[in-house]
KOLGUMI-778854 format. One line per field, with one value per atom (N, C-alpha, C): residue number from 0; chain; atom name; y, x, z. Coordinates in nm, 4 decimals. Atoms other than C-alpha are relative to their C-alpha. Last residue first. Example, Ala and Ser with C-alpha at 12.3 -4.5 7.8 and 13.67 -1.06 7.14 Angstrom:
<pts>
i: [1 | 1 | 1 | 0 | 0 | 0]
ch: [A | A | A | A | A | A]
at: [N | CA | C | N | CA | C]
north: [-0.1190 | -0.1060 | 0.1090 | -0.1190 | -0.4500 | 0.1200]
east: [-0.0820 | 1.3670 | -0.0770 | 0.0890 | 1.2300 | 0.0900]
up: [-0.0060 | 0.7140 | 0.0730 | 0.0000 | 0.7800 | 0.0000]
</pts>
This chain:
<pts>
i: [54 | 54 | 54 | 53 | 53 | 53 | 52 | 52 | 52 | 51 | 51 | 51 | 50 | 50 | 50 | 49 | 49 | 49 | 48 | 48 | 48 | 47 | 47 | 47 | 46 | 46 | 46 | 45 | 45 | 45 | 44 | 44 | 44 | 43 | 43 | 43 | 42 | 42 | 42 | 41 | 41 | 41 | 40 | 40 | 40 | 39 | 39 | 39 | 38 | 38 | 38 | 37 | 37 | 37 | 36 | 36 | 36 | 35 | 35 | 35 | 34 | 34 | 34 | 33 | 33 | 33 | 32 | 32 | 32 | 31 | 31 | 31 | 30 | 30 | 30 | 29 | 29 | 29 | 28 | 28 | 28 | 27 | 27 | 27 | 26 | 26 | 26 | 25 | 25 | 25 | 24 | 24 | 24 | 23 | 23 | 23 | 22 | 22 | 22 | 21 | 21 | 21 | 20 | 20 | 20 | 19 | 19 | 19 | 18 | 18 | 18 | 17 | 17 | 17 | 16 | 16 | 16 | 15 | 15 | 15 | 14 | 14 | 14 | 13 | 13 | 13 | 12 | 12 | 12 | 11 | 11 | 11 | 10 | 10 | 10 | 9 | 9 | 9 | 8 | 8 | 8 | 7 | 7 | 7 | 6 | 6 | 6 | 5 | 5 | 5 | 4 | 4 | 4 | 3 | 3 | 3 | 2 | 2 | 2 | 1 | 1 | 1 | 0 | 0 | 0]
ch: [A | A | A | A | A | A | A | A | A | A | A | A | A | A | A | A | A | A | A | A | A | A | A | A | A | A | A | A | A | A | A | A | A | A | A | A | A | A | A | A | A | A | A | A | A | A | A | A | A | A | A | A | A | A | A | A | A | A | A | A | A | A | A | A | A | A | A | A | A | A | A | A | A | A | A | A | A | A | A | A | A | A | A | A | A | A | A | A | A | A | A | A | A | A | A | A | A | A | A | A | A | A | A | A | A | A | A | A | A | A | A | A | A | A | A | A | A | A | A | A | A | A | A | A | A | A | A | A | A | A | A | A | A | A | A | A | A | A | A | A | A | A | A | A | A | A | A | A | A | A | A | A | A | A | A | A | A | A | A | A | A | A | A | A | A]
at: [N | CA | C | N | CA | C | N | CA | C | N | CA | C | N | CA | C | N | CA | C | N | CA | C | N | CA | C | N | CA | C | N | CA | C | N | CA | C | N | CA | C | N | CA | C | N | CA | C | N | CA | C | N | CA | C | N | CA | C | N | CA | C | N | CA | C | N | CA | C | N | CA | C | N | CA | C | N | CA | C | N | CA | C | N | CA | C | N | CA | C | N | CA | C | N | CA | C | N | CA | C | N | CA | C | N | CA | C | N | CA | C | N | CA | C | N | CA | C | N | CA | C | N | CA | C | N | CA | C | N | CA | C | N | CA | C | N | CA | C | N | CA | C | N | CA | C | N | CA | C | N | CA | C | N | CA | C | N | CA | C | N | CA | C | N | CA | C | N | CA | C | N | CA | C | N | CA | C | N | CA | C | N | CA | C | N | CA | C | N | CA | C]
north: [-0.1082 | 16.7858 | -0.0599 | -0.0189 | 16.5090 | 0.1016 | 0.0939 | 16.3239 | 0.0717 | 0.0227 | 16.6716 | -0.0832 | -0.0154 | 16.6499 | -0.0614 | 0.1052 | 16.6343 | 0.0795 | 0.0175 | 16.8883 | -0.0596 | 0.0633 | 16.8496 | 0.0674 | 0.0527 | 17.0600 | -0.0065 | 0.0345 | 17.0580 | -0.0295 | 0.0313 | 17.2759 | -0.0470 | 0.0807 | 17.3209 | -0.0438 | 0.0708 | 17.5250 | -0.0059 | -0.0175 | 17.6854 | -0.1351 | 0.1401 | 17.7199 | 0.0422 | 0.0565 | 18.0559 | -0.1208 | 0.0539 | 18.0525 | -0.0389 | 0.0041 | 18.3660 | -0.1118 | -0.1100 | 18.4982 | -0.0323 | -0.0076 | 18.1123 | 0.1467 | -0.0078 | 18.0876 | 0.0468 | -0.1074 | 17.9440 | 0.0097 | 0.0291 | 17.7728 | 0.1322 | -0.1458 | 17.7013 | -0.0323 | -0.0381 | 17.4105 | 0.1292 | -0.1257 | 17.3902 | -0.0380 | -0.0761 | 17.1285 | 0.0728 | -0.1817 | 16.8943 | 0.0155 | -0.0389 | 16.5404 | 0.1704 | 0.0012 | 16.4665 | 0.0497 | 0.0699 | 16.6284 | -0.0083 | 0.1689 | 16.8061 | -0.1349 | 0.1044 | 17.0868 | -0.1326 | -0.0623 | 17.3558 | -0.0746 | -0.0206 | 17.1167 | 0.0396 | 0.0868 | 17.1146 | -0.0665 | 0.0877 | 17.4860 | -0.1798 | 0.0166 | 17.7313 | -0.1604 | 0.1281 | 17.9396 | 0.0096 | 0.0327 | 18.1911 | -0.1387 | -0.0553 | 18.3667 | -0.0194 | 0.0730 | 18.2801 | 0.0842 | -0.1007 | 18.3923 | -0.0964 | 0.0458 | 18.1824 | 0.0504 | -0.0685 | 18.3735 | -0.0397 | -0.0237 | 18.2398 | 0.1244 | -0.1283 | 18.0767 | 0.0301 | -0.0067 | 17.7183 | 0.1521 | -0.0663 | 17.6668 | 0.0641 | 0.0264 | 17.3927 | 0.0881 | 0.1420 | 17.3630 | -0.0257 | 0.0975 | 17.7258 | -0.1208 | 0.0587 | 17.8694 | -0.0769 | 0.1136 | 18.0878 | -0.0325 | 0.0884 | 18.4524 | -0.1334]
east: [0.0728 | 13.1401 | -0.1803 | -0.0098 | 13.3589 | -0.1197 | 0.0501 | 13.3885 | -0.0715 | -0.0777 | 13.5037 | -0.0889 | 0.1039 | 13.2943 | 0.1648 | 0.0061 | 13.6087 | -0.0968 | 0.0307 | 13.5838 | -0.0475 | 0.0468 | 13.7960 | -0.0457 | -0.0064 | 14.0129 | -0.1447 | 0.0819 | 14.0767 | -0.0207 | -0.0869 | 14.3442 | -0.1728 | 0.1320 | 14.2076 | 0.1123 | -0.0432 | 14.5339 | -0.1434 | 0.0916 | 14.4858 | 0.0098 | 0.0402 | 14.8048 | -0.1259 | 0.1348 | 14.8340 | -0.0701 | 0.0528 | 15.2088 | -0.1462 | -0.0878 | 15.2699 | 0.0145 | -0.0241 | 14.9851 | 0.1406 | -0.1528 | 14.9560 | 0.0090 | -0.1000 | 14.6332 | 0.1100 | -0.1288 | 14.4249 | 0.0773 | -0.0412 | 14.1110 | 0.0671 | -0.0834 | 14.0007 | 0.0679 | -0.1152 | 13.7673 | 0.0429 | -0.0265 | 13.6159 | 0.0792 | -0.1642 | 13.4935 | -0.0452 | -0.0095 | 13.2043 | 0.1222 | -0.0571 | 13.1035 | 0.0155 | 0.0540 | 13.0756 | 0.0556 | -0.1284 | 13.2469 | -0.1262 | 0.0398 | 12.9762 | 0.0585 | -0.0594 | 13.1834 | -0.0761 | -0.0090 | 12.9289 | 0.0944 | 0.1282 | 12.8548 | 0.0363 | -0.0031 | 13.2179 | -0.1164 | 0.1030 | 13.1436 | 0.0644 | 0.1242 | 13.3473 | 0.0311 | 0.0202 | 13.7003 | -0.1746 | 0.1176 | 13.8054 | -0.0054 | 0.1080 | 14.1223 | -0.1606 | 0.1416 | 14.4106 | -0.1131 | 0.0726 | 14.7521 | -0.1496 | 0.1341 | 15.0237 | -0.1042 | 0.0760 | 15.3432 | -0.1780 | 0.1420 | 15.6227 | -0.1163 | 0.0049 | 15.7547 | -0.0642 | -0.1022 | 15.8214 | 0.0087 | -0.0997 | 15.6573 | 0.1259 | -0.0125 | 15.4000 | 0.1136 | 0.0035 | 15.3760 | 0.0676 | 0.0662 | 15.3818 | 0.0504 | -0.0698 | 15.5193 | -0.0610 | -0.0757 | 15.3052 | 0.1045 | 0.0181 | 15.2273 | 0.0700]
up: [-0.0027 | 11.6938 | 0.0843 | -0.1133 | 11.8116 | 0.0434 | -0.0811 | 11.5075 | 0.0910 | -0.1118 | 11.3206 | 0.0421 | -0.1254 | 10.9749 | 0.1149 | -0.0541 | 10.6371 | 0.1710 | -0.1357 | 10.4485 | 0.0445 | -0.0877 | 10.1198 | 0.1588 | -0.1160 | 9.9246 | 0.0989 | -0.0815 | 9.5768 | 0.1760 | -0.1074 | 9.3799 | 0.1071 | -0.1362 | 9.0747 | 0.1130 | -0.0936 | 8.8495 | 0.0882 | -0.1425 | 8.5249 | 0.0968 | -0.0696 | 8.2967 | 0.1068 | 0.0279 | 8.0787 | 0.0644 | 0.1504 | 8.0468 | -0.0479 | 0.0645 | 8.2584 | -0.1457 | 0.0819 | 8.4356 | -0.1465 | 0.0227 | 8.5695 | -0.1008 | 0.1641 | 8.6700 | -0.0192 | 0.0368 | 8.9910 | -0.1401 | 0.1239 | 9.1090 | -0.0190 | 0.0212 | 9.4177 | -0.1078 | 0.1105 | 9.4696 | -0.0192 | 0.0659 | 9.8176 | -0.1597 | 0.0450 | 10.0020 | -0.0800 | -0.0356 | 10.0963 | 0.0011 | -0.1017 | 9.9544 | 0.0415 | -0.1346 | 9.6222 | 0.1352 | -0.1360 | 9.3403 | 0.1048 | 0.0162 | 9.0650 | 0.0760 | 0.1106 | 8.9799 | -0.0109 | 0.0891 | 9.1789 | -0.1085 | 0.0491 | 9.4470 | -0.1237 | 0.0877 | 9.5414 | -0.0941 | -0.1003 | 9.6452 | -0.0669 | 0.0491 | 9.4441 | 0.1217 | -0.0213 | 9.4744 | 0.0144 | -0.0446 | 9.2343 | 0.0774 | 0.0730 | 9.0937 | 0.0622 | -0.0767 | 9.2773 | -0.0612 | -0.0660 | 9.1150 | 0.0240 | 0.0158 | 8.9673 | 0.1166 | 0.1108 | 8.8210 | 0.0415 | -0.1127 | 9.0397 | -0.0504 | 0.0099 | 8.6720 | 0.1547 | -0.1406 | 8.7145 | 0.0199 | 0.0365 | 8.3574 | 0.1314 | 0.2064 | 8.4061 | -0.0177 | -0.0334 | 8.8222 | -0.1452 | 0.0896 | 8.8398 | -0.0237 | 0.0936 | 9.1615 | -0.1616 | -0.0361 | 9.4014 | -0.1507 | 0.1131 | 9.3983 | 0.0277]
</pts>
């Protein structure tokens, strides 16, 4: 479990990640989305994929 951002509790668990398609965000990545068993907080945590040049 990580730390909550809102109550500092290590209480925050990973629930689902989704396409950036699926929020509507350009580009490519992931949203992952997480909750705080403790005060209820949900956490997006966005991350980006960036094309390797090289590929």
């Amino acid at each position: 479990m990580y730390q909550c951002f809102h109550c500092l509790e290590n209480s925050v668990v990973w629930e689902c990640d989704y396409d950036f398609e699926d929020f509507g965000y350009e580009g490519e990545g992931i949203v992952q989305i997480c909750h705080c068993n403790n005060c209820g907080a949900e956490i997006e945590y966005r991350i980006p994929i960036k094309e390797n040049e090289n590929d």
